[in-house]
RODO-2510 file (C-alpha; in nm, 4 decimals, decimal comma):
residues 435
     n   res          X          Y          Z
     1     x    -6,2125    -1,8701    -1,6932
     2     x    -6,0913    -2,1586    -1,5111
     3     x    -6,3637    -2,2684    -1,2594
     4     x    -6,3117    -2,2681    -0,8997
     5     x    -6,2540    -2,5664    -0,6529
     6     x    -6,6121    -2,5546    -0,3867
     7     x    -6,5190    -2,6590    -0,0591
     8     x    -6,8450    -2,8719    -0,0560
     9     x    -6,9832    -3,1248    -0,2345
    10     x    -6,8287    -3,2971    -0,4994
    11     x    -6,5350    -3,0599    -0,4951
    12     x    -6,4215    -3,1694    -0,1332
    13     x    -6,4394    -3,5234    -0,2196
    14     x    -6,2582    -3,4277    -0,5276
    15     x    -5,9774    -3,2305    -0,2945
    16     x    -5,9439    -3,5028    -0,0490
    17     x    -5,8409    -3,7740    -0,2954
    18     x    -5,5983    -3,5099    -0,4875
    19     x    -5,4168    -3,4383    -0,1628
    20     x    -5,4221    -3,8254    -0,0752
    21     x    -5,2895    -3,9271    -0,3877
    22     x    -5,0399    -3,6474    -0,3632
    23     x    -4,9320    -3,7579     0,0087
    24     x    -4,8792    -4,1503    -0,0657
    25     x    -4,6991    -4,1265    -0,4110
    26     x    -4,4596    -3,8526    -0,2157
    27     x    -4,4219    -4,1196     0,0670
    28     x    -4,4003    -4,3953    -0,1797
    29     x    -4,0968    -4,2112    -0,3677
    30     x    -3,9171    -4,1801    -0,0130
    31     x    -3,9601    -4,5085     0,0330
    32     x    -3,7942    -4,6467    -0,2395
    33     x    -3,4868    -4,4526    -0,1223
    34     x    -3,4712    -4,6466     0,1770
    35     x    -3,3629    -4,9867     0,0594
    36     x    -3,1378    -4,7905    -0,2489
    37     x    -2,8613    -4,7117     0,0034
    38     x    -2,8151    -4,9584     0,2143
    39     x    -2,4975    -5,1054     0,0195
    40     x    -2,3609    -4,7795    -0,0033
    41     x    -2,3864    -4,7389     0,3664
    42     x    -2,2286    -5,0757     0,4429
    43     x    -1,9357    -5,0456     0,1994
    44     x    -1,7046    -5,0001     0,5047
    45     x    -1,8295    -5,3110     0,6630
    46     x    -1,7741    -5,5013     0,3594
    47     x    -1,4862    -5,3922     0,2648
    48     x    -1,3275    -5,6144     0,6278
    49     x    -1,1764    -5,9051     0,5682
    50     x    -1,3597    -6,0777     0,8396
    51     x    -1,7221    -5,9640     0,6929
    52     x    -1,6657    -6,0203     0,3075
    53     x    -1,3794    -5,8642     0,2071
    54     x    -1,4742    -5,6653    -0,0818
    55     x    -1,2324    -5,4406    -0,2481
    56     x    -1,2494    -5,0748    -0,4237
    57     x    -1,2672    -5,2881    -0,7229
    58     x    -1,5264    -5,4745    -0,6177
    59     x    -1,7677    -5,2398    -0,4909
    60     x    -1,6980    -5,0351    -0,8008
    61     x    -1,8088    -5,2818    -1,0659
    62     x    -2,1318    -5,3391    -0,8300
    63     x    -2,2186    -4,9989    -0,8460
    64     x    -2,1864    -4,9510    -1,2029
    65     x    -2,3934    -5,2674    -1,2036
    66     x    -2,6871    -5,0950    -1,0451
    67     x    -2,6462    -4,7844    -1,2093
    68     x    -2,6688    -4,9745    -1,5836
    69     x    -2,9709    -5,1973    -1,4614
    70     x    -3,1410    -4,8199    -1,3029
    71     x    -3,0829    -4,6927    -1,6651
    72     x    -3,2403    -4,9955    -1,8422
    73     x    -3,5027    -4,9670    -1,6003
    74     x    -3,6193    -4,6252    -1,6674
    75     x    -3,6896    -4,6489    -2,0263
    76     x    -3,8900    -4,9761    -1,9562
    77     x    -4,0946    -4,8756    -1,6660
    78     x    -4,2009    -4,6189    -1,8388
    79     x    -4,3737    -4,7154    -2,1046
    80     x    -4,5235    -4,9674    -1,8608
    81     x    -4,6153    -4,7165    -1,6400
    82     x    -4,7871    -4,5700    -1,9271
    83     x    -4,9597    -4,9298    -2,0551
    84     x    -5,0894    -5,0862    -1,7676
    85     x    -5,1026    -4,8058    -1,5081
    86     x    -4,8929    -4,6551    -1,2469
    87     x    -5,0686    -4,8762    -0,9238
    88     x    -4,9320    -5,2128    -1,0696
    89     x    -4,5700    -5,1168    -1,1679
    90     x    -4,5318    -4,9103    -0,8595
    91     x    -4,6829    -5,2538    -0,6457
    92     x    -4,4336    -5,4949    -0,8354
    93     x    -4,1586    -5,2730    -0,7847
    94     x    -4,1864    -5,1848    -0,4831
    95     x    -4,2130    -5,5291    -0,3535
    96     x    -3,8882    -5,7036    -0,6193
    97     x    -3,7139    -5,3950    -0,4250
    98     x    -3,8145    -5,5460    -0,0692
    99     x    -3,7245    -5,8960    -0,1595
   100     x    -3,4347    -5,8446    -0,3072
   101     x    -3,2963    -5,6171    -0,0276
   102     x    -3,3483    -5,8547     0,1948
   103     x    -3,1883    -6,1381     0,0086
   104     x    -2,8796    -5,8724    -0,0176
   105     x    -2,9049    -5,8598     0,3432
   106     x    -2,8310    -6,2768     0,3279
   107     x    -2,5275    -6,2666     0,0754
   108     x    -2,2119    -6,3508     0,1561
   109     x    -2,0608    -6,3877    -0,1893
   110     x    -1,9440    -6,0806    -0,4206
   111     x    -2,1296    -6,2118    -0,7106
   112     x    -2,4683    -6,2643    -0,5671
   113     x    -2,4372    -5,9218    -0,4236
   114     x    -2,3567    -5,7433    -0,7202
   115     x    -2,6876    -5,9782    -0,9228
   116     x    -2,8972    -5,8430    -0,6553
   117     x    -2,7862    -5,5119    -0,6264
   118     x    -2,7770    -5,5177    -1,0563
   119     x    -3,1840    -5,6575    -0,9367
   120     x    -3,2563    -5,3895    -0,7428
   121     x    -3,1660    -5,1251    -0,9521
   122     x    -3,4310    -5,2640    -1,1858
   123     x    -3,6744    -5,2664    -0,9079
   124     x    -3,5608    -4,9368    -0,8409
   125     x    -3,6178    -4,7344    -1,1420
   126     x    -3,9736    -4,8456    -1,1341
   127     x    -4,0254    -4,5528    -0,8718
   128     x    -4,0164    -4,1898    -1,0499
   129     x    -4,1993    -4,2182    -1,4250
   130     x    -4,5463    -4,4636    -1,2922
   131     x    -4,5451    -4,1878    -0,9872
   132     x    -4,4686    -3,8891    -1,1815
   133     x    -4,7788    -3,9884    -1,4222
   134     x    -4,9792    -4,0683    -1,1242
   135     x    -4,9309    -3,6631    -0,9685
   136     x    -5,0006    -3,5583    -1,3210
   137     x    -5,3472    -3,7029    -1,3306
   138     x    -5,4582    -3,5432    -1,0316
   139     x    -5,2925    -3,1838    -1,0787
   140     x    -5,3115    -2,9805    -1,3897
   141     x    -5,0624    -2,8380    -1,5946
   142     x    -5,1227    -2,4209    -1,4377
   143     x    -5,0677    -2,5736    -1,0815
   144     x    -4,7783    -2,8215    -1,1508
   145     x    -4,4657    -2,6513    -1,1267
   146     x    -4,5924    -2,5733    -0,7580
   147     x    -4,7182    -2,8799    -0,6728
   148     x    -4,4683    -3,0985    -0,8111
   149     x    -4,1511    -2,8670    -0,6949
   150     x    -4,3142    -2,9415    -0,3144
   151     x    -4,3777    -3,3071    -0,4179
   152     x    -3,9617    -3,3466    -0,5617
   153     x    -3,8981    -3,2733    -0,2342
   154     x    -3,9092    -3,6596    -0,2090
   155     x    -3,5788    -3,7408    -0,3383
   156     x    -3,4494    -3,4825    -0,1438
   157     x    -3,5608    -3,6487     0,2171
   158     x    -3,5534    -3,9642     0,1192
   159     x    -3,1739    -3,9181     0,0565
   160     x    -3,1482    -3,7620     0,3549
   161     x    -3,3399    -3,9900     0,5894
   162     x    -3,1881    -4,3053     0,4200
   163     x    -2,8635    -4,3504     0,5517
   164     x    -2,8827    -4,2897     0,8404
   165     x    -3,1765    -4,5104     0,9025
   166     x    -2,9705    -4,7849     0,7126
   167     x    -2,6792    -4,6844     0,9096
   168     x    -2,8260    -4,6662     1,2766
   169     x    -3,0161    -5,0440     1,2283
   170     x    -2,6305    -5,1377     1,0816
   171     x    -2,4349    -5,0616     1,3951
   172     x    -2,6878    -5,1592     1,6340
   173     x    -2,7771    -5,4750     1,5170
   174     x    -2,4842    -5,5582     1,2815
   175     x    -2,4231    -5,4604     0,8404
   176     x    -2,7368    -5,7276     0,7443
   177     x    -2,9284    -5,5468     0,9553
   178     x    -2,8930    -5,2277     0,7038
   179     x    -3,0396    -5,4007     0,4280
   180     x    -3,3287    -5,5945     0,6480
   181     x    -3,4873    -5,2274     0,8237
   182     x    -3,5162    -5,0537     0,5356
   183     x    -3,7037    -5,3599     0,3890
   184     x    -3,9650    -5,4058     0,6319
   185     x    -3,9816    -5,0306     0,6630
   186     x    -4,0689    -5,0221     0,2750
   187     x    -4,3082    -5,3125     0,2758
   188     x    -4,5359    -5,0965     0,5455
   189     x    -4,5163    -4,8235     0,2711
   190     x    -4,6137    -5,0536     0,0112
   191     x    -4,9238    -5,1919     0,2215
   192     x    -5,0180    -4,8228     0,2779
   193     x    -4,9971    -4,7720    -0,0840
   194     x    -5,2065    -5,0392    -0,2180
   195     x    -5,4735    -4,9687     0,0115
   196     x    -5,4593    -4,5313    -0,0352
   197     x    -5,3588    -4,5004    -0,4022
   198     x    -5,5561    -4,4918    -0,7281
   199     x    -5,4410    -4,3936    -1,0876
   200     x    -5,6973    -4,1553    -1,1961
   201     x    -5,9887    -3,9471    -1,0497
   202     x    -6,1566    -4,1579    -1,3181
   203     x    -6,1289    -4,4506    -1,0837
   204     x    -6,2619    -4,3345    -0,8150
   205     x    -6,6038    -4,1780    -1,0267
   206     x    -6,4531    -3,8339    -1,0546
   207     x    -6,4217    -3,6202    -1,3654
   208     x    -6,0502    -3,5809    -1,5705
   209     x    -5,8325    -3,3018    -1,3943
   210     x    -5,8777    -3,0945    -1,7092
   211     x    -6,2612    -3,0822    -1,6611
   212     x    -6,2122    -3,0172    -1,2991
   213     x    -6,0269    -2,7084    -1,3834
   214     x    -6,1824    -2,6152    -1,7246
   215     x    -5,8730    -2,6104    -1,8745
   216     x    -5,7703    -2,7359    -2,1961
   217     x    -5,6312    -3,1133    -2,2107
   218     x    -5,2643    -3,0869    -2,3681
   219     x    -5,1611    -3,3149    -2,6769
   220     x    -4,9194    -3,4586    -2,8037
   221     x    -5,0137    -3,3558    -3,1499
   222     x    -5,1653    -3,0268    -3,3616
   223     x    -5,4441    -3,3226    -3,4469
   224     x    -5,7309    -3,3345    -3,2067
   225     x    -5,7704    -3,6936    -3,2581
   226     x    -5,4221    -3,7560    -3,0649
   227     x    -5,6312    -3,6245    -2,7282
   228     x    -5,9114    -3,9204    -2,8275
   229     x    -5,6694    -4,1978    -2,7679
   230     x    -5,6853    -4,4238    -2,5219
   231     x    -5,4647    -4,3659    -2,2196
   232     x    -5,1749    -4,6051    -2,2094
   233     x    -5,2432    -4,7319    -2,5708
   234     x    -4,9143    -4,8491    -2,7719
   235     x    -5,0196    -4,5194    -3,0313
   236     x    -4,9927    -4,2701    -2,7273
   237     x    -4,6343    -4,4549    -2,5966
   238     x    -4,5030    -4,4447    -2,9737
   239     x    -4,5872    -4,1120    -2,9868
   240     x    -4,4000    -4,0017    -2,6892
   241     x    -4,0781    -4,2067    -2,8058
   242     x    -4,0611    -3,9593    -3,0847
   243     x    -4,1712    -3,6569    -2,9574
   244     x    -3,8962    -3,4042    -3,0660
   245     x    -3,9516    -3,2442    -2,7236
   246     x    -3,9545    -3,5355    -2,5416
   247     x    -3,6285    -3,6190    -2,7391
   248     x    -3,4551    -3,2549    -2,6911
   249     x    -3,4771    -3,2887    -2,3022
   250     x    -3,3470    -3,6506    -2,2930
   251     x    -3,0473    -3,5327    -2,4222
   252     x    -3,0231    -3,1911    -2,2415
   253     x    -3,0337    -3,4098    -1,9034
   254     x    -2,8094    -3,6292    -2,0190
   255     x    -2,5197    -3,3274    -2,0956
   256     x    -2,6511    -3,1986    -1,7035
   257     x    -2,7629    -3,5139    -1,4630
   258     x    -2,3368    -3,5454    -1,4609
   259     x    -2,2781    -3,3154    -1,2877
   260     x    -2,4953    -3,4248    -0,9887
   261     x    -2,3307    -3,7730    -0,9539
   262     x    -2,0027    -3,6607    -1,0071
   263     x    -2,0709    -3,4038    -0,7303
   264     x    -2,2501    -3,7199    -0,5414
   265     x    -1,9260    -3,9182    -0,5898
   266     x    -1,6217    -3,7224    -0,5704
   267     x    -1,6992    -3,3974    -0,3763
   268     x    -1,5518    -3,5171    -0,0015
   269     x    -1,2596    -3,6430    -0,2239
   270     x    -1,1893    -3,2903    -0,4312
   271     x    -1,2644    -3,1153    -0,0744
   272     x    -1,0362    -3,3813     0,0641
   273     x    -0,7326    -3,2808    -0,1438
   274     x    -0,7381    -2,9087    -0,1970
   275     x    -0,8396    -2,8292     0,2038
   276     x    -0,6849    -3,1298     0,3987
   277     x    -1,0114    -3,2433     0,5617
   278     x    -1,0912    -3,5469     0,7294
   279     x    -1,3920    -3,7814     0,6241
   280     x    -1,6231    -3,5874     0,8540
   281     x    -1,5516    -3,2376     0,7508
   282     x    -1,5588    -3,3397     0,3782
   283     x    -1,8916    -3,5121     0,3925
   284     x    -2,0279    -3,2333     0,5834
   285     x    -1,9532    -2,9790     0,3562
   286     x    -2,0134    -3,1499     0,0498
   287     x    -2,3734    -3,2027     0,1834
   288     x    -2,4498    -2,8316     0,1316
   289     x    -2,5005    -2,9237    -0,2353
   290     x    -2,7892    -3,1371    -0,1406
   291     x    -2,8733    -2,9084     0,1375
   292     x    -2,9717    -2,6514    -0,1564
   293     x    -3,2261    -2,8995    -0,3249
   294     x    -3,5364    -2,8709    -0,1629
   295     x    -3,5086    -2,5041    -0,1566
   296     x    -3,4348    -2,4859    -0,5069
   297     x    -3,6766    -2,7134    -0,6217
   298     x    -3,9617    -2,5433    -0,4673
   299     x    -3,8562    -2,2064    -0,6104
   300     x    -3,7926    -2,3209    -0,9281
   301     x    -4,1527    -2,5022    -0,9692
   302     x    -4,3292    -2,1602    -0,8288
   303     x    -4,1705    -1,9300    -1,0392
   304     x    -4,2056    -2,1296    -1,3500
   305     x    -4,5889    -2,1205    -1,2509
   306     x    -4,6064    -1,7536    -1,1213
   307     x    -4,3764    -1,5436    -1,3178
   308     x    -4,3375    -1,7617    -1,6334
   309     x    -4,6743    -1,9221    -1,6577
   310     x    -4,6322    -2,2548    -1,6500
   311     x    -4,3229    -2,2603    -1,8756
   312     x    -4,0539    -2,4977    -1,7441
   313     x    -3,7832    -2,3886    -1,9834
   314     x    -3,6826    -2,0323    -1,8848
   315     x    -3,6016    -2,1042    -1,5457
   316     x    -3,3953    -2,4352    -1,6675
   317     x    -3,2160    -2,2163    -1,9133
   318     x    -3,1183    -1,9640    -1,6450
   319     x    -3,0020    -2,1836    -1,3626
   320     x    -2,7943    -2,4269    -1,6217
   321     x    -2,6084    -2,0967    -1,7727
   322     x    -2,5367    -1,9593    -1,3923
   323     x    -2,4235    -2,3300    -1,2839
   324     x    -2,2042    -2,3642    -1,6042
   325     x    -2,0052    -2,0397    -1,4201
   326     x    -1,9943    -2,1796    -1,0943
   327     x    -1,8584    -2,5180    -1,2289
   328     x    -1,6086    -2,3225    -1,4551
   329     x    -1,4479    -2,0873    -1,1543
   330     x    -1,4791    -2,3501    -0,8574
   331     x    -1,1451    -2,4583    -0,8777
   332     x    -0,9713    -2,1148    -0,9488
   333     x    -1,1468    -1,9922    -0,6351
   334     x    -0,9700    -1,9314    -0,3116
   335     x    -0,9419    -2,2853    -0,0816
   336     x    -1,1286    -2,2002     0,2128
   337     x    -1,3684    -2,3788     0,3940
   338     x    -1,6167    -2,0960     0,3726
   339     x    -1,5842    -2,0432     0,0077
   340     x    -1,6187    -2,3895    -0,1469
   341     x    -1,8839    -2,4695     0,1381
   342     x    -2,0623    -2,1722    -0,0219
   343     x    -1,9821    -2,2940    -0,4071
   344     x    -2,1035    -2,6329    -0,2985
   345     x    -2,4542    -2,5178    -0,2264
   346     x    -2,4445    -2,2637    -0,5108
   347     x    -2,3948    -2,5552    -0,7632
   348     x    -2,6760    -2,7565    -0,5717
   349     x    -2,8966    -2,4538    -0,6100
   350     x    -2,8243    -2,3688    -0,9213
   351     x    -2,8816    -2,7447    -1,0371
   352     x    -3,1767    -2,8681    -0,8368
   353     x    -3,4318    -2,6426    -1,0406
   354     x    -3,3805    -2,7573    -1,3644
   355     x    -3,2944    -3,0971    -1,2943
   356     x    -3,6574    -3,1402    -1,1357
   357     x    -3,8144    -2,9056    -1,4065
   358     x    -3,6691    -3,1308    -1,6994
   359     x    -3,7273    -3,4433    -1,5717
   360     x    -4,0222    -3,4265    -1,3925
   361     x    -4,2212    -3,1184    -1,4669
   362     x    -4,1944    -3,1150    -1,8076
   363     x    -4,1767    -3,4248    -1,8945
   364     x    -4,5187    -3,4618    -1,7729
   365     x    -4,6172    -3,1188    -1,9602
   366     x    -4,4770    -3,2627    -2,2675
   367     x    -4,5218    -3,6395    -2,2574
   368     x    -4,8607    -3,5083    -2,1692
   369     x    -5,0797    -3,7220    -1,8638
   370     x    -5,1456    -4,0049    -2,1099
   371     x    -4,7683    -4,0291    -2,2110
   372     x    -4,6393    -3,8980    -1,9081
   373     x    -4,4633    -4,2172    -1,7489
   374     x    -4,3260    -4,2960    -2,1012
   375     x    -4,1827    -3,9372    -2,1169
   376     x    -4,0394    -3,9366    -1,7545
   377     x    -3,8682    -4,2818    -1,8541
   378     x    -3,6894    -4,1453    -2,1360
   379     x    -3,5917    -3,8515    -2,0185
   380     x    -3,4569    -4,0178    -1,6455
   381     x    -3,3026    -4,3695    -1,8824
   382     x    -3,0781    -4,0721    -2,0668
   383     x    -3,0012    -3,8965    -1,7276
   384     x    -2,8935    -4,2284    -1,5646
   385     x    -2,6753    -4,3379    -1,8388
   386     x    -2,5099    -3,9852    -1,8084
   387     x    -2,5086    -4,0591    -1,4181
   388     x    -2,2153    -4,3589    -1,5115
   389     x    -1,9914    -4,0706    -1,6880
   390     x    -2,0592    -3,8425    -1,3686
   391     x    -1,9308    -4,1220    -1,1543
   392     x    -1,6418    -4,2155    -1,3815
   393     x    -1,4868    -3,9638    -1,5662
   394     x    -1,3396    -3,7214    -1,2999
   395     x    -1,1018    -4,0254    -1,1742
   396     x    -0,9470    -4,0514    -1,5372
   397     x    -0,9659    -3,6931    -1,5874
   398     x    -0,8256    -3,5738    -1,2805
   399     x    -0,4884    -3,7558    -1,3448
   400     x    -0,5200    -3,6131    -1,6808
   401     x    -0,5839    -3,2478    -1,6467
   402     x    -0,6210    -3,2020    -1,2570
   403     x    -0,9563    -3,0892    -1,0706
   404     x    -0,9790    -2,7463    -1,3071
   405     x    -1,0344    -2,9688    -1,5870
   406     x    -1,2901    -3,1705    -1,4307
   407     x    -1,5239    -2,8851    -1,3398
   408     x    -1,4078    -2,7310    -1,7072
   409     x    -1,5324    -3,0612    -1,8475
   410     x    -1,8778    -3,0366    -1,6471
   411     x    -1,9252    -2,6661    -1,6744
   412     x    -1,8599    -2,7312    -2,0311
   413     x    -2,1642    -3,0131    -2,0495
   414     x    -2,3757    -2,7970    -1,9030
   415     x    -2,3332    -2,4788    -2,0803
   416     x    -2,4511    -2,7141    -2,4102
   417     x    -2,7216    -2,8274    -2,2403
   418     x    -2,8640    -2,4477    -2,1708
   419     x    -2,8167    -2,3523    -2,5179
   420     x    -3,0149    -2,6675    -2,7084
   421     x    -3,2692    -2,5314    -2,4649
   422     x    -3,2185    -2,1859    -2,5399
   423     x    -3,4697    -2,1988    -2,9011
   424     x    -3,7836    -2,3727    -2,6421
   425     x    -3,7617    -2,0396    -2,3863
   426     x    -4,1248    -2,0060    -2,4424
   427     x    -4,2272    -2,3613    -2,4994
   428     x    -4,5907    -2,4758    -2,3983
   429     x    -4,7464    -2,8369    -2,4900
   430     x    -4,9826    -2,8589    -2,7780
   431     x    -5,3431    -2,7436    -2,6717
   432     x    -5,2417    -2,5659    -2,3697
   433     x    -5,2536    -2,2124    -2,3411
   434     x    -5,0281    -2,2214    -2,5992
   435     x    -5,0590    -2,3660    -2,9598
***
C-alpha cells in the first residue's frame, strides 16, 4: 500500500514545497497570458489611421505569424524543458516575452510588429511543456488528474483576466500602454518565480515523488533500464519522440485543438449572422464556451482519477464522441439566443476535458516525469499547427458550404479523433499499475 503523507516532520516540509511549487508554476502559466493578448486587444486601435493603420490583412498575416512561431516553439521547448530543466527555459522565456512586449509596445511599423509578435510567440510557447514537467515531479501519477485538472485552471483565468487588464491600462493610458502593464506585471511574476520555484524535490534534499508515495516510477519502456536513465538525457528525449503513445495523441489533438480556435475566432461572427447581434451580445455569448472550461477541466481530471483510476483516455473518448454531436446539430438547431448560448457552453464542456487530459495529463503519464516536457511539446507543437486550420478554414468554407458545413467539417475531425483513441480506453504507462 501506498504510504501516507505525516503532517510532521519530513512530510510537512515535503507538503509545503509540493503546494509551493504547485502555486507559482499555476501563477507563472497565468502570467504568460498576460502579455499574449495584448495585440489582440489593441487591434481596434491599430486598425485607425491616425495610430498605425493596420488593415484586416494586416493583422491577419501577424497572427498567423505568432501562431506558426507558438507551433515551432512547442516542439523545441520541450525537449529543452526536458534537457536542461524546467527553471531555466521557464526564466528565459518568461523574460524574451517581457522584452519583447514591451518593444511591441514601441512599434510603429507593421513589420516590426508582426517580427515581434512572430518573437513572442516563441517566447510564448516556452510556458506549458517546462511547467507541465515541473507539476509532474512533485505530484504522482494516482493524484494527477486531480491536481492538474485544478492546476489547468490556469489557462482558463489567465484568458480571462488578460484582456481586460490589457484593455483597462489601454484606454486609460493610451494602446502602448496595453502592451507595457502586462509587461511589468509579468516581470514581478518572473522575480517571484526565480526566487519560489525548484525543478525537483531532489533539489531541495527531498526524495523522488514515487518514493514519497511508494508507488511505482512509470517508463517509457517494458526494459527496466529505461527508468535508470538520466533525467533530461538525449536517450530519454529520443525516446519520447517515438513513443507510439506519445505519437497517437499528437495527432488526436491535432484532428480536436480546431475546434477550440475556430470557436475562439469565429463564434461572435457565426452568432453575428444567424441571430443579428451586436459586438457585445456576440462576445458575451460566445464566452459561455470558455465559461465551461474550468468546470470541465476539474471534472474531467477527478473522474479520470476516481472512477477510472488514473486513466486519461475514457473520459477523452467520451467527451470527443458527445462534442462530435453537438458540433454536427449546432447549426440545424433552432436560432435563439437561449439555445446556441446553451450549445456554446455544451461544446466548451464537452471539449475542455479532453483537451487538458491529452495534452497535459497524459502527456505527462506517458512522456513519463523524465520525458514529460518533451511529450507536452509534441503533443501542444501538433495542436498549435491544427490551431492555424481552426482559425482559417471556416472563412473559406463558409462561402463554400455555409456554417452547417463548417461545424460538419469540425464535428467530423473530432469524431476521428475519438475513435484512434477508442483501442487505448484502458491505457496506463509502462510500470504503473498497469503493465
Amino acid at each position: 500500500m501506498p504510504s501516507t503523507p505525516k503532517l510532521f516532520g519530513p512530510d510537512r516540509l515535503y507538503e509545503h514545497w509540493r503546494w509551493q511549487i504547485f502555486g507559482i508554476t499555476w501563477l507563472a502559466y497565468v502570467g504568460f497570458y498576460l502579455t499574449r493578448k495584448s495585440f489582440w486587444v489593441v487591434k481596434s486601435e491599430l486598425e485607425s489611421p491616425q495610430v498605425m493603420g493596420l488593415s484586416m490583412s494586416d493583422m491577419g498575416w501577424i497572427d498567423v505569424t505568432y501562431q506558426l512561431a507558438y507551433a515551432v516553439g512547442q516542439f523545441v521547448w520541450g525537449m529543452c524543458g526536458d534537457r536542461f530543466g524546467s527553471r531555466k527555459v521557464i526564466l528565459l522565456g518568461m523574460f524574451s516575452s517581457v522584452v519583447i512586449a514591451i518593444a511591441m509596445g514601441m512599434s510603429s511599423t507593421v513589420i516590426l510588429l508582426g517580427a515581434f509578435f512572430g518573437l513572442q510567440g516563441l517566447a510564448q510557447s516556452s510556458g506549458w511543456a517546462p511547467l507541465t514537467k515541473n507539476v509532474s515531479c512533485f505530484f504522482s501519477q494516482r493524484e494527477r488528474g486531480t491536481v492538474m485538472g485544478f492546476w489547468f485552471t490556469n489557462y482558463a483565468v489567465g484568458g480571462l483576466i488578460a484582456s481586460p487588464f490589457a484593455g483597462y491600462f489601454g484606454q486609460l493610458y493610451g494602446w502602448r500602454c496595453a502592451f507595457f502593464a502586462p509587461a511589468v506585471a509579468l516581470l514581478i511574476i518572473w522575480i517571484l518565480f526565480y526566487l519560489l520555484q525548484r525543478n525537483r524535490p531532489e533539489d531541495v534534499g527531498l526524495p523522488p515523488i514515487e518514493k514519497y508515495h511508494g508507488e511505482p516510477e512509470a517508463r517509457l519502456e517494458a526494459e527496466p533500464a529505461a527508468a535508470e536513465r538520466a533525467d533530461g538525457s538525449w536517450k530519454i528525449i529520443g525516446e519520447v519522440v517515438r513513443s507510439p503513445m506519445v505519437l497517437l495523441l499528437s495527432v488526436v489533438y491535432l484532428f480536436f485543438k480546431p475546434t477550440r480556435y475556430a470557436i475562439f475566432a469565429w463564434g461572435p461572427k457565426y452568432l453575428n449572422d444567424r441571430l443579428g447581434t451586436n459586438m457585445v451580445e456576440s462576445g458575451a455569448l460566445s464566452s459561455l464556451f470558455e465559461l465551461a472550461g474550468p468546470v470541465s477541466i476539474l471534472l474531467g481530471g477527478v473522474i479520470s482519477d476516481r472512477v477510472f483510476k488514473s486513466k486519461r483516455m475514457p473520459v477523452s473518448i467520451i467527451c470527443l464522441l458527445l462534442l462530435a454531436v453537438m458540433l454536427f446539430l449546432m447549426d440545424k438547431l433552432p436560432p435563439s439566443k437561449a439555445m446556441l448560448g446553451g450549445c456554446f457552453f455544451l461544446i466548451g464542456f464537452f471539449l475542455f476535458a479532453p483537451d487538458s487530459l491529452v495534452s497535459g495529463t497524459a502527456a505527462v503519464d506517458f512522456g513519463t516525469k523524465k520525458g514529460a516536457a518533451t511529450a507536452a511539446g509534441i503533443i501542444n507543437g501538433c495542436g498549435s499547427l491544427g490551431a492555424v486550420v481552426g482559425v482559417g478554414v471556416p472563412g473559406f468554407l463558409q462561402k463554400q458550404w455555409g456554417w452547417d458545413g463548417v461545424f460538419t467539417f469540425f464535428a467530423a475531425a473530432v469524431l476521428l479523433a475519438a475513435l484512434l483513441l477508442l483501442p487505448k480506453w484502458n491505457a496506463l504507462p509502462k510500470g504503473s499499475n498497469g503493465s
